[in-house]
C-alpha positions, -999 to 999 in steps of 0.1 A, spaced: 692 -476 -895 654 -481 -898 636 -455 -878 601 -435 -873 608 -400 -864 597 -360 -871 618 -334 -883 592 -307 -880 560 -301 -859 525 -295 -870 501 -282 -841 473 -288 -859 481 -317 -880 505 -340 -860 502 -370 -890 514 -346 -912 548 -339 -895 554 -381 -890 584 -395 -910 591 -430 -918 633 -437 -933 666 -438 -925 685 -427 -896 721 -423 -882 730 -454 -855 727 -439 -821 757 -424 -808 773 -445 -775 783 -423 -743 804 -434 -715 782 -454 -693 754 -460 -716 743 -492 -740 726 -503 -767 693 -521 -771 682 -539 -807 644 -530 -800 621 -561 -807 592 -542 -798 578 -507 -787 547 -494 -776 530 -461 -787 519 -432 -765 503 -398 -760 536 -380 -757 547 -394 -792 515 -376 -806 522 -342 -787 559 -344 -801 547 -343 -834 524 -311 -823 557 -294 -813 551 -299 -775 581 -308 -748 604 -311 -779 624 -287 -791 631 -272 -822 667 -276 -816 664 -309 -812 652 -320 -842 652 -345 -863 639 -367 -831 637 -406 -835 601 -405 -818 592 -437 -789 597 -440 -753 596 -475 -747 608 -505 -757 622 -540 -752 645 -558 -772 684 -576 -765 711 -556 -754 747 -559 -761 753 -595 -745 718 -609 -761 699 -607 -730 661 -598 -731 657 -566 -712 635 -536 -706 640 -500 -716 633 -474 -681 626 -447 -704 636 -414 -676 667 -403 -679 683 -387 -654 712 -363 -651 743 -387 -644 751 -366 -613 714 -375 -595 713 -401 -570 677 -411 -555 640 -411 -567 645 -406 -609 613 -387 -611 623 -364 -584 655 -354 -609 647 -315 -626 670 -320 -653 657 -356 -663 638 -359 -693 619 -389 -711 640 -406 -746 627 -387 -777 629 -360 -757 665 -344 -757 680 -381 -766 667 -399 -795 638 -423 -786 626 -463 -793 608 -462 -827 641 -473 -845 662 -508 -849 684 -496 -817 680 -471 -791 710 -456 -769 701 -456 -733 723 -451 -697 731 -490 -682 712 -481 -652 680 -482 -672 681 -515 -685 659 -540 -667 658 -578 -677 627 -591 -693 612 -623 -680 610 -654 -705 573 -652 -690 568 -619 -709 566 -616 -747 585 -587 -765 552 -571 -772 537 -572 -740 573 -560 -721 572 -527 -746 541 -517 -725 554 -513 -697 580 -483 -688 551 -455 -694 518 -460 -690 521 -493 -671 549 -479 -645 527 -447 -642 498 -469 -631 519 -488 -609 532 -458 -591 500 -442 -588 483 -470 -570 504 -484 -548 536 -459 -543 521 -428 -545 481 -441 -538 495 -467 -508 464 -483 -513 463 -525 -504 446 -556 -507 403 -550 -496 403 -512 -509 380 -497 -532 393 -477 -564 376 -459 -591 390 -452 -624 382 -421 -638 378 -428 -680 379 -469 -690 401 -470 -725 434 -455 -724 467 -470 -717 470 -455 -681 434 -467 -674 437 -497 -684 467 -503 -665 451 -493 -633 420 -514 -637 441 -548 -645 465 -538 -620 440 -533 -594 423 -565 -602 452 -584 -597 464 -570 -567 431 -577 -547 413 -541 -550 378 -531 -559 378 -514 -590 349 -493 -601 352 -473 -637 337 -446 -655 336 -439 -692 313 -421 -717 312 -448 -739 293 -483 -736 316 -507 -755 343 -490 -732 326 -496 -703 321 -535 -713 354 -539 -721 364 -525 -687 342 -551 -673 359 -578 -690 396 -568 -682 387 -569 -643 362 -540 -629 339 -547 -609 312 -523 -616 316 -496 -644 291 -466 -650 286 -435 -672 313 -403 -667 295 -386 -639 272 -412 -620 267 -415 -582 283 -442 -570 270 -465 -548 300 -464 -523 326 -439 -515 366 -446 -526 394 -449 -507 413 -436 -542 406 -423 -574 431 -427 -602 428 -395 -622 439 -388 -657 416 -369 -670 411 -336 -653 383 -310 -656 357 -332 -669 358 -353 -640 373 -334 -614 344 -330 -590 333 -365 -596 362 -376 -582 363 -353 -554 327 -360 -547 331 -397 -548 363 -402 -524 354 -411 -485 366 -393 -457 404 -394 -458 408 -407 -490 431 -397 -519 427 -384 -556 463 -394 -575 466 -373 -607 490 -385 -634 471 -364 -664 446 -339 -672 435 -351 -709 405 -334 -707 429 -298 -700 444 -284 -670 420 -256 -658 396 -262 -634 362 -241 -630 351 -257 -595 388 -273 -573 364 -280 -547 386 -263 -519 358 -266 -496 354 -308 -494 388 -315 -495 397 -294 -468 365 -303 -449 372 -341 -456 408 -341 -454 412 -353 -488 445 -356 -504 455 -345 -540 488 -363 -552 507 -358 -578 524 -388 -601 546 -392 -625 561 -420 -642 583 -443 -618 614 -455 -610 635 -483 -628 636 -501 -592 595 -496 -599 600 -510 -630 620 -540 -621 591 -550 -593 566 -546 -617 579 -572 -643 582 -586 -609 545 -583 -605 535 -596 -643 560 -626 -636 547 -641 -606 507 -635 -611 504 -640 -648 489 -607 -651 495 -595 -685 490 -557 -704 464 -554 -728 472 -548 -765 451 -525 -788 470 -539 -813 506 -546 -830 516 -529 -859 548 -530 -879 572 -508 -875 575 -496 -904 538 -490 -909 544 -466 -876 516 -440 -896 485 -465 -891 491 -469 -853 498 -429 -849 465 -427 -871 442 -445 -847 458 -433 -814 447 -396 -833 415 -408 -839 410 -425 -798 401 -455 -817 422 -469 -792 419 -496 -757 447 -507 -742 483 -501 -759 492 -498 -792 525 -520 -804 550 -515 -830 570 -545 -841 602 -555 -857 
């Protein structure tokens, strides 16, 4: 079958170690299914698995992709939960140690069918197109979890958005918007911060500016660059959720001394569960509230999109088709 995957890794040159061919069907276990994938969505982790990083060497060749929507065995529409967990874990799927994300130790989306456990299929509303459903399981359900599972935060609070542009970000700001928050945003970049305007913040201003109020919550994915910005711009009480550090994981300055001082909390997120899944189609059903598409490319010209997600010529998600 049709598939985009990497039989090598290139550190430095992640394009380079991209193939586009043939692969074998995916094998079936007890307990699992098939999906014919209509559509998948592009992200980060697909650019470090081509740099050699979270995927092994043993596991190559890797069909690359993590999520997806398409049909599965009985025609129906459906989502692809892209965690899977060891079969013998029962409870929160991100809390599993053994679980891992497809394209990971199990062959991934980025193909004409994609193997996954029954448990992590989750039906697609007519109200969603294929394109827009293939957004979802990563960035989308990250941004879920992060503001309302592991964030708690609720109708009337105020949120700010640390770097307008990428998938998570995006996620969080139309999210927000829809679920009755006030959603400031940062970003070095002007178009970005217009184009955060016009997906639902309220107010947007340049990486590093004072704020005009303090947050209840800041939705962090970028790490050093804006760590004490964040810190510096939460109210008493309130809460930084980290699902990334883009920007790299070492920080000069944790600012020990506020969040101690203001009882600050630092949560960690990842991900989300395929019951978190299922309410968010929920969500996007029932509000009209839809993800926002960079761009759909066809699957079989899988090295364009990789090309401008490289280059961060990127704002909102990036779509393969079939």
């Amino acid at each position: 079958m049709f598939a985009v995957y990497t039989d090598t890794a290139s550190p430095d040159d992640p394009l380079s170690a991209l193939r586009v061919g043939e692969r074998p069907e995916p094998d079936v276990p007890d307990g699992w299914t098939t999906v014919t994938v209509r559509a998948a969505s592009l992200n980060h982790h697909d650019v470090w698995s081509l740099r050699g990083v979270g995927l092994k060497a043993e596991a190559l060749p890797m069909i690359l992709g993590c999520d997806a929507a398409g049909t599965d065995e009985d025609g129906n529409e459906v989502v692809v939960h892209a965690v899977v967990n060891d079969p013998r874990w029962s409870g929160d799927e991100t809390l599993d140690p053994r679980r891992s994300l497809l394209s990971e130790r199990y062959q991934g989306t980025f193909a004409e069918k994609v193997a996954v456990p029954r448990r992590n299929v989750v039906p697609k509303p007519a109200s969603l197109s294929f394109a827009e459903a293939a957004c979802l399981p990563t960035a989308w359900l990250t941004a879920y979890r992060m503001l309302f599972v592991r964030g708690g935060l609720k109708p009337g609070d105020t949120v700010l958005v640390q770097g307008a542009g990428g998938g998570v970000a995006t996620a969080c700001i139309i999210l927000a918007r829809a679920a009755g928050l006030t959603v400031l945003v940062t970003s070095r970049d002007e178009a970005k911060r217009a184009r955060a305007l016009e997906i639902g913040a309220h107010e947007v201003f340049e990486s590093g500016a004072r704020l005009p109020v303090k947050v209840d919550g800041v939705m962090e994915t970028v790490g050093r660059a804006t760590w004490s910005h964040s810190v510096r711009s939460l109210r008493p009480g309130g809460c930084i959720v980290v699902s990334g550090t883009t920007s790299g994981p070492k920080l000069d300055d944790a600012e020990l001394t506020r969040i101690f001082f203001l009882q600050l909390s630092v949560i960690g997120s990842t991900m989300g569960t395929s019951g978190e899944l299922a309410s968010l189609v929920q969500l996007l059903d029932a509000t009209g509230t839809r993800p926002l598409i960079d761009r759909t490319v066809p699957m079989d010209d899988a090295p364009t999109a990789f090309s401008a997600m490289v280059d961060g010529d990127v704002f909102g998600k990036i779509v393969l088709t079939r």
